[in-house]
C-alpha positions as CSV (number, residue, x, y, z in Angstrom):
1,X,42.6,31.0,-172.2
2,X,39.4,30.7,-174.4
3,X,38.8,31.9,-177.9
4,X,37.5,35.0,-178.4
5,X,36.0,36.6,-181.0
6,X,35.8,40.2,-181.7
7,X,34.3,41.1,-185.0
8,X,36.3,39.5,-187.6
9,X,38.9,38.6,-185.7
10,X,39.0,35.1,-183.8
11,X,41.7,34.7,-181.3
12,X,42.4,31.1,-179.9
13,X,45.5,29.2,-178.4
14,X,46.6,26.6,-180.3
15,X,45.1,23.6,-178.0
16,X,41.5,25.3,-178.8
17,X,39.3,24.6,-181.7
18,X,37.0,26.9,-183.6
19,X,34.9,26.8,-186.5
20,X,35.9,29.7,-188.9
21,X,33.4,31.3,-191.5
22,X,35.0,32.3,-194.7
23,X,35.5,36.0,-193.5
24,X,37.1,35.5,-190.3
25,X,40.4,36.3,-189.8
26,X,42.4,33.9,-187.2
27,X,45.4,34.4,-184.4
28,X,46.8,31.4,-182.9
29,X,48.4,32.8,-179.7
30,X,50.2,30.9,-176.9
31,X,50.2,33.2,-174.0
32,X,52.3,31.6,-171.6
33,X,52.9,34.6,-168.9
34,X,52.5,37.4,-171.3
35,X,49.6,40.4,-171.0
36,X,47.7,40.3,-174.1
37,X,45.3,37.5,-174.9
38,X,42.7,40.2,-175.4
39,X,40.2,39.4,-172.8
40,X,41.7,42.2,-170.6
41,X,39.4,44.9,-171.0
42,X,42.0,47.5,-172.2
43,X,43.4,44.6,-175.0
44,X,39.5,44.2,-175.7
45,X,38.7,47.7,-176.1
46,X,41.9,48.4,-178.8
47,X,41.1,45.2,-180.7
48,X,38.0,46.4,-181.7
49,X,39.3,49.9,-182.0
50,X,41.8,48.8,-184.8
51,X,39.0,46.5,-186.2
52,X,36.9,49.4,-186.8
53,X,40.1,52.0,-187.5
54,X,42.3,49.6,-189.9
55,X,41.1,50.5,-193.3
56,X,44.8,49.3,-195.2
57,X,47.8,50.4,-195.5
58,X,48.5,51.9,-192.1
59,X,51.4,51.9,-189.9
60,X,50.8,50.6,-186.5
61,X,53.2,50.6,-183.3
62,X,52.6,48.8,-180.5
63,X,53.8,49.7,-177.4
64,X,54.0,48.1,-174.4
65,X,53.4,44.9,-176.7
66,X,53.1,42.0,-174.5
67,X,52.0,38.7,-177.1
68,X,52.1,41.5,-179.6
69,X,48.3,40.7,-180.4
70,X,47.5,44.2,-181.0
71,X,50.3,43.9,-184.0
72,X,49.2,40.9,-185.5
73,X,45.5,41.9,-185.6
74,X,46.9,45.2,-187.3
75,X,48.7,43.5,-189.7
76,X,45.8,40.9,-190.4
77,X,43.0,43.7,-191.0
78,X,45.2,45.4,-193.5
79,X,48.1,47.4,-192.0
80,X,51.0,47.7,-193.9
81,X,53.7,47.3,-190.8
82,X,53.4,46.8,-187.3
83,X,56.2,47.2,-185.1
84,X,55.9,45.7,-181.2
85,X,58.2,47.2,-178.9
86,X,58.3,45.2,-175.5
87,X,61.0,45.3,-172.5
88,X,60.1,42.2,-170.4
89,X,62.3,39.1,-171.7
90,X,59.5,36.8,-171.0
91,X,57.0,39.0,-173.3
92,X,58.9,39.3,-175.7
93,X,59.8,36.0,-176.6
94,X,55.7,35.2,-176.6
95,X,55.9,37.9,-179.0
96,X,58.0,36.5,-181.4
């Protein structure tokens, strides 16, 4: 997995480097099996969604949630909650 950047938002696992600018807004994610690193094209596509929808103070629920990412990103541009709901054991504990 390689670091991505979408907007604002840099998302790296934690054996990758990246140089941040001041703005950026960082997610250290350790995959493992889980869906959700966003560089599916459906992860993609909501990450920038929320980066352009998340203005603060929303409440965000993540279905489905995989690594979560979709959460944390809300949570990082400015939601007020997030709340990942995920059935696969192996997910969910990526998640938390």
């Amino acid at each position: 997995v390689r670091p991505l950047r979408i907007g604002r938002l840099v998302i790296r696992p934690s054996w990758e480097p990246v140089t941040l600018d001041s703005r950026d807004i960082e997610i250290i994610l350790d995959p493992k099996q889980a869906f959700g690193t966003g560089h599916h094209a459906t992860t993609r596509m909501m990450l920038e969604w929320l980066h352009e929808e998340i203005h603060g103070g929303e409440a965000v629920l993540d279905v489905g949630a995989g690594s979560a990412i979709l959460a944390m990103a809300a949570v990082k541009l400015g939601a007020a909650s997030a709340i990942g709901v995920e059935s696969d054991p192996v997910a969910a504990e990526c998640a938390r």
